[in-house]
C-alpha positions in Angstrom: 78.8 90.7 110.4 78.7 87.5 108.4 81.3 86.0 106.2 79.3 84.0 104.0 77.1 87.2 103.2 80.1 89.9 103.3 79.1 94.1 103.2 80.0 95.7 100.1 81.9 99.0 101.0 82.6 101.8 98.4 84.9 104.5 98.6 85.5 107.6 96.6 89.0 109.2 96.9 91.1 111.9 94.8 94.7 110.2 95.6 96.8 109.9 92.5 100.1 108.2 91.7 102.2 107.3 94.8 99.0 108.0 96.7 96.7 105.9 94.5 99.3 102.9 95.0 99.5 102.8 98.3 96.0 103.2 99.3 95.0 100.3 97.0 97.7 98.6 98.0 96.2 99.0 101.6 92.6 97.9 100.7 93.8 95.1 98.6 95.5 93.8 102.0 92.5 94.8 104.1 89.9 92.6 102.0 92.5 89.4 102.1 92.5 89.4 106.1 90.1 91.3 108.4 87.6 91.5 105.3 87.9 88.4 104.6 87.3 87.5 108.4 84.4 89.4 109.6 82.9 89.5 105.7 83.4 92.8 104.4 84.4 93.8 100.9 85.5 97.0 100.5 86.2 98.5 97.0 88.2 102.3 96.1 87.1 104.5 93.4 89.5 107.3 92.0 87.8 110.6 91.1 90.4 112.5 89.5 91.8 115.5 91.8 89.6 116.9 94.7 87.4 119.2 92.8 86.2 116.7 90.7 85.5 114.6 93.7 83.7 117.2 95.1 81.5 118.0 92.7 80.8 114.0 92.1 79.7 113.9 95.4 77.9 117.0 95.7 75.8 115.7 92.4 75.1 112.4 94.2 73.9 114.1 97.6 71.3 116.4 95.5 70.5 113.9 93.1 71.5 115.3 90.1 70.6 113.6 86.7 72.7 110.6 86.2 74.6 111.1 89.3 74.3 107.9 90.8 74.1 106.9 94.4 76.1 108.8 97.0 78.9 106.4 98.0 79.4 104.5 101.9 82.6 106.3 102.2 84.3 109.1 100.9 87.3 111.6 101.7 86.0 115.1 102.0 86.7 118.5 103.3 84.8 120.1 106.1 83.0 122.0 103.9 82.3 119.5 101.2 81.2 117.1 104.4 78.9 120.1 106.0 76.6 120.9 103.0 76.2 116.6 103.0 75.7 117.1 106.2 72.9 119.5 105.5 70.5 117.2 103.8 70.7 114.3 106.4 73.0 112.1 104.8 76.2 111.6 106.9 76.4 108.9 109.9 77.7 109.9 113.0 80.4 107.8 114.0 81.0 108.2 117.9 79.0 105.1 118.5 81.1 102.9 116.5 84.6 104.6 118.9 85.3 103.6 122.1 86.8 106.6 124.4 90.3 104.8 124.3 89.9 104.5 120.8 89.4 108.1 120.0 91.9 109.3 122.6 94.9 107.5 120.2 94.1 110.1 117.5 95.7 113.8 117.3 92.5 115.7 119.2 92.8 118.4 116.6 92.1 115.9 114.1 89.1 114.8 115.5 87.9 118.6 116.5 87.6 119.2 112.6 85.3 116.3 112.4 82.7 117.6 114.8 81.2 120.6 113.1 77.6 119.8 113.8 75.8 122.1 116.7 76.0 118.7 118.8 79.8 117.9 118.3 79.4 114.2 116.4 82.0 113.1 114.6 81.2 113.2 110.6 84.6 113.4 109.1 87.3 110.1 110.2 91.1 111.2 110.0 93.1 108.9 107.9 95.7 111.0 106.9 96.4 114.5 106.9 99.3 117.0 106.0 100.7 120.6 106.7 103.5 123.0 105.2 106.9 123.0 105.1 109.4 125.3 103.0 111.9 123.4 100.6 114.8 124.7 99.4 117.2 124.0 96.6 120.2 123.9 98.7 122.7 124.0 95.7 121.6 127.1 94.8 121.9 128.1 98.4 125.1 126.8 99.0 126.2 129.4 96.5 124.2 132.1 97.4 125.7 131.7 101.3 129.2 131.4 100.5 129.1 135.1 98.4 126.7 136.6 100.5 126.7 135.2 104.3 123.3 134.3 104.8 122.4 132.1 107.2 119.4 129.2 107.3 118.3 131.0 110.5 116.5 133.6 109.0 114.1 131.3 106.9 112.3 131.0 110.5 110.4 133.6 109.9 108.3 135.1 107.6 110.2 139.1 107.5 113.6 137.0 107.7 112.5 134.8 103.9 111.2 138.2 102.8 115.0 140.2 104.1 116.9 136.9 102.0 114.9 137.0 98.6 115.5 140.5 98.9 118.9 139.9 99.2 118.8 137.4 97.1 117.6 138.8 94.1 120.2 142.0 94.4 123.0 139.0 94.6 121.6 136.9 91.5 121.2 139.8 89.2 117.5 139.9 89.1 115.8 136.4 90.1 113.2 135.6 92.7 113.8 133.7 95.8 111.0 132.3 96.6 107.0 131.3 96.0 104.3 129.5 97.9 101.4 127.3 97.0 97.7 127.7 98.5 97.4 131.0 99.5 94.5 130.9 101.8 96.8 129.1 104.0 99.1 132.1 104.0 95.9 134.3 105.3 94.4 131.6 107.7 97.4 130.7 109.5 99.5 134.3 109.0 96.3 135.6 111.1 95.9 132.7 113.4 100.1 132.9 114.2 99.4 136.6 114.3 96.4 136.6 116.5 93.4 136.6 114.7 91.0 133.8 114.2 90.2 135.2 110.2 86.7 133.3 110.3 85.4 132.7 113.8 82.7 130.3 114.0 80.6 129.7 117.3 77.4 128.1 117.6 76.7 127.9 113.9 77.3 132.2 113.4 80.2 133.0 111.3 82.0 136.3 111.7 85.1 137.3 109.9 88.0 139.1 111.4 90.3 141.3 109.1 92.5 143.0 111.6 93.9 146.1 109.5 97.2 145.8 111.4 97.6 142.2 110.8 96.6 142.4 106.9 98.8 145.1 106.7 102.2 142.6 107.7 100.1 140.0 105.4 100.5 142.6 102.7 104.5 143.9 103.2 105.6 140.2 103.3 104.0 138.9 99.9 102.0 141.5 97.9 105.3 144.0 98.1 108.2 141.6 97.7 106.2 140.1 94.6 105.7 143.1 92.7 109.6 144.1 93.3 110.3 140.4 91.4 111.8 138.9 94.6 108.4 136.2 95.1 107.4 134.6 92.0 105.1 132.1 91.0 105.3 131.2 87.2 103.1 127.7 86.8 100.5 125.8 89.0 103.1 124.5 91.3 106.1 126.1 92.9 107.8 122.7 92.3 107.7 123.5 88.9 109.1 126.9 89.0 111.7 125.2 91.1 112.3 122.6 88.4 113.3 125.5 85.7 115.5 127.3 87.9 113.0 130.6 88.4 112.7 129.8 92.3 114.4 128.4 94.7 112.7 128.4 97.6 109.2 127.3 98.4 106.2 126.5 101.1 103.8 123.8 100.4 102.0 121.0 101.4 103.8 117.7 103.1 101.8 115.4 100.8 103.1 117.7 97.9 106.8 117.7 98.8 107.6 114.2 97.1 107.5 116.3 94.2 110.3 118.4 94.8 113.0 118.0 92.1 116.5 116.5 92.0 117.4 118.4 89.3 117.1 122.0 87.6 116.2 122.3 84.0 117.2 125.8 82.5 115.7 126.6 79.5 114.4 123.2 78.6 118.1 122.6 77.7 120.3 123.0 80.5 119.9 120.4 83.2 121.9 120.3 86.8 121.5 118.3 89.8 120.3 119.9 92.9 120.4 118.6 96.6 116.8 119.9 99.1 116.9 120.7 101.9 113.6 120.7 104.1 112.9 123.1 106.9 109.2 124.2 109.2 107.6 126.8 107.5 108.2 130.1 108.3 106.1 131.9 111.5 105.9 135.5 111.7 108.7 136.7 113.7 106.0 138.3 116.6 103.6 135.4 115.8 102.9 132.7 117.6 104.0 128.6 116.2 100.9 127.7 114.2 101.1 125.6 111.3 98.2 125.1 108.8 96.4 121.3 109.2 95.0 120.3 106.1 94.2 117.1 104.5 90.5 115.3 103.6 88.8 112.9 106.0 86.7 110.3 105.2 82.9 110.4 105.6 80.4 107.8 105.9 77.1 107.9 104.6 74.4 107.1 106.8 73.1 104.2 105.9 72.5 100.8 107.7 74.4 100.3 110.8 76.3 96.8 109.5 77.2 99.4 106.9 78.2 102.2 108.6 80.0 100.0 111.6 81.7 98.0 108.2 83.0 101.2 107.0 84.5 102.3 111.0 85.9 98.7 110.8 87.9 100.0 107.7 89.0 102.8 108.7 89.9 102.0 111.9 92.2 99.4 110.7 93.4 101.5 108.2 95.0 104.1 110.2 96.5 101.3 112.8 100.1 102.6 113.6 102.2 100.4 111.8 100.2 100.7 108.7 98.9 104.4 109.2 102.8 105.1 109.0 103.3 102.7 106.2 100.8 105.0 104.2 102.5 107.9 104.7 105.9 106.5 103.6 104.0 105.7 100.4 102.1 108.9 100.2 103.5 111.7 101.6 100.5 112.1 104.1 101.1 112.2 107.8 99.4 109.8 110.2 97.1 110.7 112.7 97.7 109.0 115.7 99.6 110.3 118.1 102.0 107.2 118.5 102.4 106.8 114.9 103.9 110.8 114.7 106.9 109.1 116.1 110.3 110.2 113.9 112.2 107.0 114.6 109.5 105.2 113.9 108.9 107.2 110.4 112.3 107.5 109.6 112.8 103.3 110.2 110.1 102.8 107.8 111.5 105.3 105.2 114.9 103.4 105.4 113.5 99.9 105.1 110.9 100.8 102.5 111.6 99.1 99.1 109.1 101.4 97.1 110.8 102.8 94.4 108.0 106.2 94.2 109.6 106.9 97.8 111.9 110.2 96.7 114.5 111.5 98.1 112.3 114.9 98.8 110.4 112.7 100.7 113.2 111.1 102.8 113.8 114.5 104.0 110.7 116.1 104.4 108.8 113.5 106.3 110.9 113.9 109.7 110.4 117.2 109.3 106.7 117.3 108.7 106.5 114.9 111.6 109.0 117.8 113.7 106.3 120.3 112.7 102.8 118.7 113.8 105.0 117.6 117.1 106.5 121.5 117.6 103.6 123.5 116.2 100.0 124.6 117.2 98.1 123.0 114.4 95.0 125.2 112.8 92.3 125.2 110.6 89.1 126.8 110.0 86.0 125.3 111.5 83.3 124.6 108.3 80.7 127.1 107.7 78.3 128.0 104.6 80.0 129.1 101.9 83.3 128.4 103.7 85.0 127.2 100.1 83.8 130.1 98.1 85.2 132.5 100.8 88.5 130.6 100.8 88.9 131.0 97.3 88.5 134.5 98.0 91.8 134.7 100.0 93.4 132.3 97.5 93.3 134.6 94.9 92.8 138.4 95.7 96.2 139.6 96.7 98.2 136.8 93.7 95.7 138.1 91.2 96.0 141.9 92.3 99.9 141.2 92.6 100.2 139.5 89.1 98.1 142.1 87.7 100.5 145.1 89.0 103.5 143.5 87.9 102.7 143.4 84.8 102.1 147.1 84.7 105.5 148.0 86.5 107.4 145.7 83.9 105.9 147.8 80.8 106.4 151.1 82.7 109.9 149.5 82.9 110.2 148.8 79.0 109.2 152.6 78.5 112.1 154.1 80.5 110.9 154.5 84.2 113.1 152.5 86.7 112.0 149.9 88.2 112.5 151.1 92.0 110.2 154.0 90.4 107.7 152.0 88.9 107.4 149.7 92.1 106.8 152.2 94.3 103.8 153.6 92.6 102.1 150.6 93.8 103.3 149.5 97.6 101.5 153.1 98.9 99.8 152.7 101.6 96.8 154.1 99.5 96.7 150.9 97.2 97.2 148.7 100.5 93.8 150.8 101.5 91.9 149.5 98.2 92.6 146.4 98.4 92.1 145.9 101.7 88.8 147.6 101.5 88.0 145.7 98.3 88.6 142.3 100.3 86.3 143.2 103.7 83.2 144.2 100.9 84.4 141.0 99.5 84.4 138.5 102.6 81.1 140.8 104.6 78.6 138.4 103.0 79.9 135.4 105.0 79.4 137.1 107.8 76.0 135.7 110.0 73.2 137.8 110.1 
């Protein structure tokens, strides 16, 4: 590298408010010291949310008409990184990492990195993220006083569905609880469960819908939803938090920031509200997996001062001190193993003057940290067509679910109870169709 005649970096990313900040914030500092140094300049790029990114990135790789050049680095999903992959445009990035280097990082991490048939790393961690369930502990409070329940049985995944059962007999009629990303709930219920739902070895693909294990899938969402004791209202169970229809919820780390302080009722009525912030729930036979999720960075292949410029970013970028001050900032988790220190997480939260660092986030940081230091962490290896068949999972059983409901509430409006009405649809006949329906759904991703 040469000062006076510095490498240009440019990164795409999809990070937004808090996030944005303090990743710019980062590369601001970056390009006044070690940039400045060894003569690299390195410039960030918002996309808008990760779709968009995708797509943007996708259009660059296949050259698509006024598209533009694909970018030196960019955060990506395995799958996103795999079809790049495909057409001979990613750098492999072992040869910039020294052994000692590497060995500072969460192995898991890395693992979903290496999804070529030869095992190079293609996607560098910088931040990542898992779930956790919130709760609005007000509410709780109240609930627990008249009723007895205890915290405990939000461990597992039967005991959330016993409460919001309990729950909604006890509050007249509301639902407990709601979850975001529902392919999680499939991908990890299995893995916690047993199954590996898409197992990929040596580039085949086969996927594994254990009848047994779809079946506890099924009697701890699909039939607590249609009996109103799940709900999920708007795009973000945060929201349906916000306006009192929920109290309870499971979603992402770097999402929890966004956890309210207060509960507005009607667009009128507004209350303060304390969280709370617990692991996730694990099936109560299951073993403790929780989901690891988050976009890596890629970096195109290019030159190699370009492609060892970009490693010298990133690598400084997720140094401990700063990896940590990132995730104070963002809501992400770091990813070396020394930074997933609590004290060391909880120090920085307490001495951090950034006024987008919530409360939420206060507490659900050491407990995100708790979780990747406690828990198995999973995710699905990249495969063709892995995002379409995730979608898949993300929406058959809400969509079926939503669907149902809203024939059991007019069945309801024309005189049939609703225990009555319910029932018609948690048989074990329409657990059969759908089930059915989802294996002709998911057989194409299966290698031939």
């Amino acid at each position: 590298m040469d000062p006076k005649n510095p490498v240009s970096i440019e990164i795409w990313h999809y990070y937004n408010g808090p996030q944005k900040i303090a990743f710019d914030e980062a590369v601001n500092e970056f390009n006044e010291t070690v940039g400045l140094e060894q003569g690299i300049i390195v410039e960030a790029f918002n996309q808008g949310n990760i779709s968009q990114l995708i797509e943007n990135v996708l259009n660059a790789a296949n050259k698509k008409v006024g598209a533009g050049d694909v970018p030196d680095i960019y955060a990506a999903y395995p799958d996103t990184a795999y079809q790049v992959d495909k057409l001979g445009l990613v750098a492999s990035l072992d040869q910039y990492l020294t052994e000692e280097e590497l060995s500072a990082y969460f192995p898991g991490y890395l693992e979903e990195g290496r999804f070529d048939e030869q095992g190079n790393l293609k996607i560098f961690p910088i931040a990542k993220s898992t779930e956790i369930m919130m709760l609005n502990k007000t509410d709780w409070d109240k609930f627990a006083a008249a009723t007895g329940a205890s915290l405990d049985t939000l461990k597992t995944m039967e005991g959330v569905t016993e409460t919001a059962k309990s729950y909604y007999e006890w509050s007249d009629g509301k639902a407990f609880f709601g979850r975001d990303a529902m392919a999680n709930y499939f991908v990890v219920g299995c893995k916690q469960l047993g199954v590996d739902i898409f197992s990929v070895k040596n580039g085949t693909v086969s996927v594994n819908l254990d009848e047994a294990v779809m079946r506890k899938l099924w009697d701890n969402y699909y039939v607590p939803y249609v009996n109103g004791y799940f709900a999920a209202y708007r795009k973000f169970r945060s929201d349906d938090v916000r306006n009192g229809d929920i109290i309870a919820l499971v979603g992402s780390t770097s999402g929890a920031a966004y956890f309210p302080d207060k509960i507005t009722v009607n667009d009128v009525d507004k209350y303060p509200i304390e969280g709370i912030a617990l692991p996730a729930p694990v099936f109560a036979d299951g073993s403790a997996y929780a989901v690891q999720q988050g976009a890596g960075m890629v970096v195109s292949k290019s030159t190699p001062e370009k492609e060892y410029a970009a490693t010298v970013f990133l690598k400084w970028f997720t140094e401990t001190e700063r990896n940590i001050a990132f995730s104070v900032g963002s809501g992400y988790l770091p990813v070396k193993k020394e930074a997933a220190n609590i004290k060391l997480v909880e120090k920085a939260l307490a001495e951090s003057e950034d006024s987008s660092v919530t409360d939420a986030l206060k507490i659900s940081l050491p407990v995100a940290i708790e979780v990747i230091n406690t828990h198995e962490l999973y995710t699905t290896k990249a495969f063709e067509g892995g995002t379409d068949a995730r979608n898949i999972l993300e929406y058959s059983l809400p969509d079926l679910a939503n669907a149902d409901l809203k024939q059991i509430d007019e069945m309801v409006k024309n005189g049939i109870s609703r225990a009555e009405a319910v029932a018609q649809f948690t048989t074990d006949k329409h657990f059969q169709e759908w089930y059915q329906g989802l294996q002709e759904a998911l057989a194409i991703y299966n290698s031939k």
